[in-house]
FIFI-240055 format. One record per residue: y, x, z of N, C-alpha, C in turn; residue in one letter. Coordinates in Angstrom, 2 decimals. Layout:
N
      n_v      n_u      n_w     ca_v     ca_u     ca_w      c_v      c_u      c_w  rest
        Y        X        Z        Y        X        Z        Y        X        Z     a
...
END
This chain:
199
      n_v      n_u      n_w     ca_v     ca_u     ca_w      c_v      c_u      c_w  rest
     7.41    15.04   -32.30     6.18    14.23   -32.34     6.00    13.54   -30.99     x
     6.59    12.45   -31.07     6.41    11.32   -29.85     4.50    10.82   -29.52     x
     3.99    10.79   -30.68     2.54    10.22   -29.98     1.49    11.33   -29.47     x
     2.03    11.80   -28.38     0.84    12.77   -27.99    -0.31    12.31   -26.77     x
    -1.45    12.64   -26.91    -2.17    11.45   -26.35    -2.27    12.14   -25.15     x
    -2.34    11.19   -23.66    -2.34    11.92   -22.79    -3.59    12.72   -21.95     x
    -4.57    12.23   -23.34    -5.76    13.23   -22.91    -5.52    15.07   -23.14     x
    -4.80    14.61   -24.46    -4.29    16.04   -25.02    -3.57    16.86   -24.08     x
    -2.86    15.88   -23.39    -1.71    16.86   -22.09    -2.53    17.00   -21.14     x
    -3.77    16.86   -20.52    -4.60    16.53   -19.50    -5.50    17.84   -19.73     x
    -5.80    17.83   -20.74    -6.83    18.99   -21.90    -5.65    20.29   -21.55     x
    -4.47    20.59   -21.76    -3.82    21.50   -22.17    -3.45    21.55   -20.30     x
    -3.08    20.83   -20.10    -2.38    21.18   -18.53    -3.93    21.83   -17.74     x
    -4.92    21.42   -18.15    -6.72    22.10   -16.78    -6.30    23.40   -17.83     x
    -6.15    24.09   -19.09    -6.48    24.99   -19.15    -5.25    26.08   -18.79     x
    -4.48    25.01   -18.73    -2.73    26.29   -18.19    -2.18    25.65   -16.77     x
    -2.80    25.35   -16.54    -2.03    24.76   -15.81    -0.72    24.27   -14.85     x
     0.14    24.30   -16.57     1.42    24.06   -16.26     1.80    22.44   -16.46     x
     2.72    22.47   -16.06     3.45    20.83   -15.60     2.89    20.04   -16.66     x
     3.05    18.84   -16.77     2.91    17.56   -17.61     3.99    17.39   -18.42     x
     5.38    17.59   -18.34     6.00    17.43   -19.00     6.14    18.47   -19.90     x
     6.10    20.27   -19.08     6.05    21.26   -19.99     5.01    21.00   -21.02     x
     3.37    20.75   -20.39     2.48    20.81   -21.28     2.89    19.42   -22.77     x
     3.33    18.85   -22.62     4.13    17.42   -23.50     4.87    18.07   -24.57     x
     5.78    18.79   -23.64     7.01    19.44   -24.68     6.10    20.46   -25.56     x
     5.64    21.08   -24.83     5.09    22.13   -26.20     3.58    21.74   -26.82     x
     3.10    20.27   -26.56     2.62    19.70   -28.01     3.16    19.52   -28.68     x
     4.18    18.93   -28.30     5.37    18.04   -29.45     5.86    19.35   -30.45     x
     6.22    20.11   -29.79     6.75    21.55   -30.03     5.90    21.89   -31.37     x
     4.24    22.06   -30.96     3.24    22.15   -31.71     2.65    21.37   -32.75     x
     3.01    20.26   -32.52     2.66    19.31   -33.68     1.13    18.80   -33.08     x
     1.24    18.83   -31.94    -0.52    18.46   -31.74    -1.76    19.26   -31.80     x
    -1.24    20.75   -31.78    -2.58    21.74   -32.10    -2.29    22.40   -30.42     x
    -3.49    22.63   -30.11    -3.77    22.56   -28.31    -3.56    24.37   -28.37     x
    -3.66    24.76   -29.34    -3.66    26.47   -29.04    -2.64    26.87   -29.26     x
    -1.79    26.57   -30.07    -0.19    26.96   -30.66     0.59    26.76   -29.06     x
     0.36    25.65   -28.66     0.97    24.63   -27.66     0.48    25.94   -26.43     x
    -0.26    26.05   -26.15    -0.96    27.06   -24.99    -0.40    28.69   -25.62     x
    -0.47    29.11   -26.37     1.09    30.25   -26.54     2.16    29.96   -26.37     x
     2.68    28.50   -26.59     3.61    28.42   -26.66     4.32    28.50   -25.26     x
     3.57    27.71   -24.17     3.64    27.80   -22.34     3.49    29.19   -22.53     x
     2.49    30.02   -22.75     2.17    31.94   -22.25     3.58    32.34   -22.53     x
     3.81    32.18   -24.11     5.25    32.77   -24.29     6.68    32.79   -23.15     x
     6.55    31.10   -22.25     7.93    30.89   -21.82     7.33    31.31   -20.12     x
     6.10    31.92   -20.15     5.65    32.16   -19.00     5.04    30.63   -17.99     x
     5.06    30.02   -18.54     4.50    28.65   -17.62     2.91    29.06   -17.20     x
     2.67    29.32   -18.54     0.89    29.54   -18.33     0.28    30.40   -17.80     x
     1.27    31.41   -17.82     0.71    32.91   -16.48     0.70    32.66   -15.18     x
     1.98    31.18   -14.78     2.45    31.17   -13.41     0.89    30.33   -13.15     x
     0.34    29.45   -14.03    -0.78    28.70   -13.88    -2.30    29.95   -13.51     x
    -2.32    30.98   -14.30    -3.37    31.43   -13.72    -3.26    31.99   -12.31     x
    -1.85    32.33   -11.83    -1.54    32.90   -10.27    -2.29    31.76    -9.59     x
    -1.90    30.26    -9.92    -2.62    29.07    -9.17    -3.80    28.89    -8.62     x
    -4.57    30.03    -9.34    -5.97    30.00    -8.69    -6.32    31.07    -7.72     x
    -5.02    31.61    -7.13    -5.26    32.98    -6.05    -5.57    32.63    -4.83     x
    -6.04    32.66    -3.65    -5.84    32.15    -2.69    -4.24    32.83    -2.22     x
    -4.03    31.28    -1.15    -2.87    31.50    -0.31    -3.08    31.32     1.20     x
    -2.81    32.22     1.71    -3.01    32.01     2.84    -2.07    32.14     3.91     x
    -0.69    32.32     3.35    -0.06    32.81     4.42     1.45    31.92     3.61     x
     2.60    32.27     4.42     2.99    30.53     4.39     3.68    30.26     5.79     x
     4.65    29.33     5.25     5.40    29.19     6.46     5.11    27.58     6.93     x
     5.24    26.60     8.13     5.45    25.61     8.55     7.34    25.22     8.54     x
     7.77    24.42     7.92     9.24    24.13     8.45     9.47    22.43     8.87     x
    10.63    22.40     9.73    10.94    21.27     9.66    12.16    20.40     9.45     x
    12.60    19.55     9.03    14.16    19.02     8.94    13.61    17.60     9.41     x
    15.39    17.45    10.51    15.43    16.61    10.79    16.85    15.72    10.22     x
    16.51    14.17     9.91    18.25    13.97     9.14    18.24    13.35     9.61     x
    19.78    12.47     9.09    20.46    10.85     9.46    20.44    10.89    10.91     x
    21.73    11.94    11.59    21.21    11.84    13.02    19.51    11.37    13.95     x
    18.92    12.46    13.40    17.35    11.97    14.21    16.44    10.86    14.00     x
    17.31    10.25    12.75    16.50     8.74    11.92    14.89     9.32    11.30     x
    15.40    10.12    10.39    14.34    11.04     9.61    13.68    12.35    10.00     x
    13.10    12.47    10.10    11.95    13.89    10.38    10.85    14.29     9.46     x
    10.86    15.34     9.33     9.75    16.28     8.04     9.08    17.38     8.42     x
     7.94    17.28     8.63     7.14    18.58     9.18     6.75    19.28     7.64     x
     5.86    20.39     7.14     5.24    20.62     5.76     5.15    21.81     6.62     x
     4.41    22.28     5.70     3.37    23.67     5.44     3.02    23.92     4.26     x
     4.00    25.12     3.48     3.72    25.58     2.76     3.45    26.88     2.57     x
     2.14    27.43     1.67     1.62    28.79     1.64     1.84    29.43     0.96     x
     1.75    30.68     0.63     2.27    31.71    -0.29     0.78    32.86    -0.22     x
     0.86    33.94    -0.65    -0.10    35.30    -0.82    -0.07    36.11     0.10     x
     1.49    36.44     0.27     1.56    37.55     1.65     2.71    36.69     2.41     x
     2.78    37.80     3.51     3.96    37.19     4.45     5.44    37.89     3.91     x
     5.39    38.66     2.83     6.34    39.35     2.43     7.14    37.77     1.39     x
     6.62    37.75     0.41     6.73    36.27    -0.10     7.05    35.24     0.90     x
     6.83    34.85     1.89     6.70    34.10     3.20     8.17    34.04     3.72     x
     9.07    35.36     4.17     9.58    35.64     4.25    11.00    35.92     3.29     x
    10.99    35.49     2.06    11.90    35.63     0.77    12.87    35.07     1.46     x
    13.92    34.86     0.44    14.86    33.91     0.53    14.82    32.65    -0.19     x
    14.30    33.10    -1.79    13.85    32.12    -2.78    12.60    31.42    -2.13     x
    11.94    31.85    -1.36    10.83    31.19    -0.94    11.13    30.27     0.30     x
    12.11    30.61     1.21    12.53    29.67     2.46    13.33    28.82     1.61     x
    14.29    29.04     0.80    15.33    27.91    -0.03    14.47    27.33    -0.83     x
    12.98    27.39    -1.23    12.49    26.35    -1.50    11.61    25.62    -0.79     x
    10.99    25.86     0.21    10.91    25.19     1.24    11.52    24.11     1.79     x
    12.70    24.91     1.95    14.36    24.02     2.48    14.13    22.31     1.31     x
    14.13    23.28     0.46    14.31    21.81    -0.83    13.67    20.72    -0.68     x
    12.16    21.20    -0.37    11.15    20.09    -0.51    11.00    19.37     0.74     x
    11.38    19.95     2.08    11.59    19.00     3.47    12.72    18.08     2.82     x
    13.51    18.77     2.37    14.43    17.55     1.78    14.19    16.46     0.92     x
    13.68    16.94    -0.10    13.08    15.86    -1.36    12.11    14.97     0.25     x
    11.07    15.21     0.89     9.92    14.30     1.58    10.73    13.41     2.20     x
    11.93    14.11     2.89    12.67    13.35     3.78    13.85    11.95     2.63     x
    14.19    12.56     2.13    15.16    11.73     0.69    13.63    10.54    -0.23     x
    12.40    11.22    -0.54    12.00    10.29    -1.18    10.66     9.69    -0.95     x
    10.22     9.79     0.32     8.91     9.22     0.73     7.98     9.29     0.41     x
     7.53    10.69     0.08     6.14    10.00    -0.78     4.89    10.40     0.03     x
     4.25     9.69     0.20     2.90     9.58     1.23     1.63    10.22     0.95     x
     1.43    10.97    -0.18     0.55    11.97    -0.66     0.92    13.43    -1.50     x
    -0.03    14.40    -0.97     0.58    15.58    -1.71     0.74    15.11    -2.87     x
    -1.06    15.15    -3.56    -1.21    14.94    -4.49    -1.95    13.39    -5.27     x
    -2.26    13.18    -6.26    -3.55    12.04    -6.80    -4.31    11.93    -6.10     x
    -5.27    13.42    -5.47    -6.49    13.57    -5.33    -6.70    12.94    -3.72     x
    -5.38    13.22    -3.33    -5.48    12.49    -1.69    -5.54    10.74    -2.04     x
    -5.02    10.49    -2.36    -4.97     9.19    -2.75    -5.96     7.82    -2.61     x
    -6.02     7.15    -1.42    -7.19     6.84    -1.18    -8.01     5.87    -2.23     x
    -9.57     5.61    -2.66    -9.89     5.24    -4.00    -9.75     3.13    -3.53     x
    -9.50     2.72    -2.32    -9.64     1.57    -2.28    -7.80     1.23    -2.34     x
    -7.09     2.07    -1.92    -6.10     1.93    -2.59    -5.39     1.91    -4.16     x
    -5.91     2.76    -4.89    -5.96     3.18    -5.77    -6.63     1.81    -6.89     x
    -8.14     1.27    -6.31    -8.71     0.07    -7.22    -7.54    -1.19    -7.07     x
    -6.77    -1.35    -5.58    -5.92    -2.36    -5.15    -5.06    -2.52    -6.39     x
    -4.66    -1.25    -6.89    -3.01    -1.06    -7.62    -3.61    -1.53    -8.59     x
    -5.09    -0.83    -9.04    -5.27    -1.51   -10.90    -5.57    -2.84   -10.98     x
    -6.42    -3.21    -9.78    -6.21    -4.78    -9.72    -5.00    -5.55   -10.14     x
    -4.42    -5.03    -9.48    -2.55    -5.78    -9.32    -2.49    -5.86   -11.06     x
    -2.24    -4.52   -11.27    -2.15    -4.00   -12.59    -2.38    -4.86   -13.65     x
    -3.85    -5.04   -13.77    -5.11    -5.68   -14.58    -4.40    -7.07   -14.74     x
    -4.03    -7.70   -13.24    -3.86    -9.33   -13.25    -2.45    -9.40   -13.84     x
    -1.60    -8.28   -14.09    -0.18    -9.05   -14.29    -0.25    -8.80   -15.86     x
    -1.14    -8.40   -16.65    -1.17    -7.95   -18.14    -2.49    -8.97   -18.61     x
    -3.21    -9.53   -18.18    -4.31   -10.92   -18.10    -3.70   -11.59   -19.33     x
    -5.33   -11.84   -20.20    -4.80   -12.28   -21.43    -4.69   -11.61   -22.45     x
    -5.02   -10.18   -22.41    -4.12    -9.38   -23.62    -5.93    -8.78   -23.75     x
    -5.66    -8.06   -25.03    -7.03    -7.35   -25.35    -7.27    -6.31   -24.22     x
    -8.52    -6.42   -24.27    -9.19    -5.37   -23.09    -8.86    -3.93   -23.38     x
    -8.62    -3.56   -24.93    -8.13    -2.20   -24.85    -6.75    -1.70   -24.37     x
    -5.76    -3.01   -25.02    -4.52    -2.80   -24.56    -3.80    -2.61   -23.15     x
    -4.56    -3.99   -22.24    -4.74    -3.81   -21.11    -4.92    -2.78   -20.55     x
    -6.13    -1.82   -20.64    -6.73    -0.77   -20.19    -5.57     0.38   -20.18     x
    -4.72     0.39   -21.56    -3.16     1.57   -21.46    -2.25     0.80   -20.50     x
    -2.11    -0.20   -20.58    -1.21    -0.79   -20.15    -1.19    -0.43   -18.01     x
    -2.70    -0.51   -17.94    -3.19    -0.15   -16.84    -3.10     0.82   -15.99     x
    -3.41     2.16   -16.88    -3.30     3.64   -17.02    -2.03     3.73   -17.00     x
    -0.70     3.33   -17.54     0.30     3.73   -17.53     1.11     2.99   -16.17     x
     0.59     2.23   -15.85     1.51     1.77   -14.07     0.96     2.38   -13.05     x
    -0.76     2.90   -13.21    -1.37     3.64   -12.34    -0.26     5.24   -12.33     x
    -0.19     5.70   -13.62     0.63     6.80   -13.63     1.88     6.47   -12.56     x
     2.56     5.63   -12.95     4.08     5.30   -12.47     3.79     5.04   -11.44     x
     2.66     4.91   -10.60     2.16     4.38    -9.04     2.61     6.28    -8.54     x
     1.29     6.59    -9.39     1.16     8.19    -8.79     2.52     8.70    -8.60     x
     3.18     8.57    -9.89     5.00     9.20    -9.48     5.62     8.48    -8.44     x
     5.17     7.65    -7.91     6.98     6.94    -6.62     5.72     7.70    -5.00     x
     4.23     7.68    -5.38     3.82     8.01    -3.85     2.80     9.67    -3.54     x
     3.20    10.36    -4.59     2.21    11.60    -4.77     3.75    12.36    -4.72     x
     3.64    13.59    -3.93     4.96    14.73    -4.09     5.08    14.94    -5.20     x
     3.78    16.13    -5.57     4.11    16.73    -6.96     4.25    16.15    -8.18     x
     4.20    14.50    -8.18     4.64    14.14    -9.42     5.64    13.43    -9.15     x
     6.10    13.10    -8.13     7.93    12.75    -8.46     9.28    13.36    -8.98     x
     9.98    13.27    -9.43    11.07    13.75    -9.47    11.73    14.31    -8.48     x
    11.90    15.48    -9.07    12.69    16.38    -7.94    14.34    15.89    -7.65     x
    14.85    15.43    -6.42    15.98    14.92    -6.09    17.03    16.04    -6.96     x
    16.99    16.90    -6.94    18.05    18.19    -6.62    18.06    17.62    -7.98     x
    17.06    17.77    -9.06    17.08    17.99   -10.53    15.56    17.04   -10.84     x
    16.28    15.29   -11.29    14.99    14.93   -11.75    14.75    15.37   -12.96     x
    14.99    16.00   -13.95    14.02    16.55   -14.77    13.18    17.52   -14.65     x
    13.05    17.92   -13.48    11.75    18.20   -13.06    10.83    17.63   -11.89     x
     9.52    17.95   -12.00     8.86    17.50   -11.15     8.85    18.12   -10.23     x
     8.68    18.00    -8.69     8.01    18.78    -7.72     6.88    20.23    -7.92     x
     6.09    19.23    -9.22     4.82    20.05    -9.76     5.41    21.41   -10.33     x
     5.94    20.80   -11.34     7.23    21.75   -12.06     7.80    22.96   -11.38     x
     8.36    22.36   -10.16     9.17    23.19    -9.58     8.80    24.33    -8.74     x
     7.04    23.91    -8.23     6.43    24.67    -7.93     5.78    26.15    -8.40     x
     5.72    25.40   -10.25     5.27    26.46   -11.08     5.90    27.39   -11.15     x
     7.34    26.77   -11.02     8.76    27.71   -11.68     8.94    28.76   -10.50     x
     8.80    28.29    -8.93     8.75    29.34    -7.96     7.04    30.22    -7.97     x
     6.39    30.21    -8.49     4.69    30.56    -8.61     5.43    32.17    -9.64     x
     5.92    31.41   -10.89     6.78    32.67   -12.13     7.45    33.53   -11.38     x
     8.64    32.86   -10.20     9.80    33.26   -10.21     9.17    34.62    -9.66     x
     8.13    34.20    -8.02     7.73    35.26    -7.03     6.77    35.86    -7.24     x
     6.29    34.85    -8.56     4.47    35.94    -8.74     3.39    35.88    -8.07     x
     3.73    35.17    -6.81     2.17    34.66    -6.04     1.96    33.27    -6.46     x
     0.86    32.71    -5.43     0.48    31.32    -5.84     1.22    30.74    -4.71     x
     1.35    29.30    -4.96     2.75    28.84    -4.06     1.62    27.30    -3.86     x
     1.36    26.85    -2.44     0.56    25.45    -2.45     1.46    24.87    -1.40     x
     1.62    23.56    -1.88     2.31    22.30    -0.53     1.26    22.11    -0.12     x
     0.31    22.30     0.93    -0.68    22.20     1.41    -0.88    20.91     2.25     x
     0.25    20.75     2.97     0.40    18.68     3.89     1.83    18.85     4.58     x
     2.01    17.52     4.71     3.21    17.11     5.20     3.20    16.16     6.02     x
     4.04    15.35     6.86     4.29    14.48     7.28     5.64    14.35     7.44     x
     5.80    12.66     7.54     7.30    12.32     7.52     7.19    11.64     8.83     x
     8.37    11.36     9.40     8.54    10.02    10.51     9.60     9.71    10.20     x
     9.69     8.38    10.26    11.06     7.64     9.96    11.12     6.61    11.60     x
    12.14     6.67    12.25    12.21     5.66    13.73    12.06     4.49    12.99     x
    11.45     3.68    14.01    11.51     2.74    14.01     9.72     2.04    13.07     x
     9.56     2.97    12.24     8.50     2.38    10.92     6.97     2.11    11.41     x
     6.75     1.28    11.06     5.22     0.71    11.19     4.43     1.98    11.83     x
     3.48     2.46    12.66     2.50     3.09    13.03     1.19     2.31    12.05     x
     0.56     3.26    11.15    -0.75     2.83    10.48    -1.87     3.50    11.37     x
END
């Protein structure tokens, strides 16, 4: 079942809060019923790693990579529950990953929510004017769906993960949240690239 509406995945991802694509697959899975679909994440464990999401984290490592002979640089801070978790291996090798993904794919916000809102009206503007002409409802998806594709090239957790784009960052987070059992947050980052504009 290809038409699943993306309020439905929006609805199903606040109450599990597992990925967008997981929450997708197991409507489709479901046929469109929001509770089948929400066993269906509990069953493969997505939706348990989602209630860990609301634990506090407080503890957490800072790392940094530097590439391309000293071209690229990546600071992040990411948190975990204890320092035992902190300390993993699965937990530094994913760390490792995501200085890599910031440094490999640029993206200038953790999440949506950072996202500034006069930036954000700029894009639907853009948006709005290059679809001009068409019915106001159509427009309006048409709108919603480049705003999405905005959020994926400049938000972490919804890009594609380099290592493995079929998953997201978001994704990948959940999957280490299951793997270790605490709550796992990219909390901020910064990149420097030589040479690049100072804002």
């Amino acid at each position: 079942m290809s038409d699943i509406s993306p309020s439905l995945v929006k609805e199903l991802r606040e109450k599990t809060n597992a990925g967008m694509m997981d929450c997708k697959n197991a409507l489709s899975e479901a046929k469109g019923d929001i509770v089948a679909a929400e066993d269906i994440l509990r069953k493969k464990g997505i939706a348990s790693a989602g209630k860990k999401a609301s634990r506090e984290a407080k503890e957490g490592i800072v790392a940094s990579y530097i590439h391309l002979q000293g071209k690229v640089g990546v600071l992040v801070e990411i948190n975990c529950e204890t320092d035992f978790v902190a300390k993993n291996e699965i937990f530094r090798d994913f760390v490792k990953d995501v200085t890599l993904h910031i440094a490999a794919a640029h993206p200038l916000y953790v999440s949506r929510e950072q996202v500034p809102e006069a930036l954000l009206a700029r894009e639907r503007d853009v948006a709005a004017g290059q679809v001009a002409g068409k019915p106001a409802n159509i427009i309006e998806k048409i709108v919603d769906g480049k705003i999405d594709k905005f959020y994926s090239t400049i938000c972490l957790l919804e890009q594609a993960f380099i290592k493995n784009p079929e998953l997201s960052i978001h994704d990948l987070v959940k999957s280490k949240i299951a793997e270790l059992g605490e709550n796992i947050i990219i909390r901020r980052f910064t990149r420097y690239s030589v040479g690049e504009e100072i804002v």
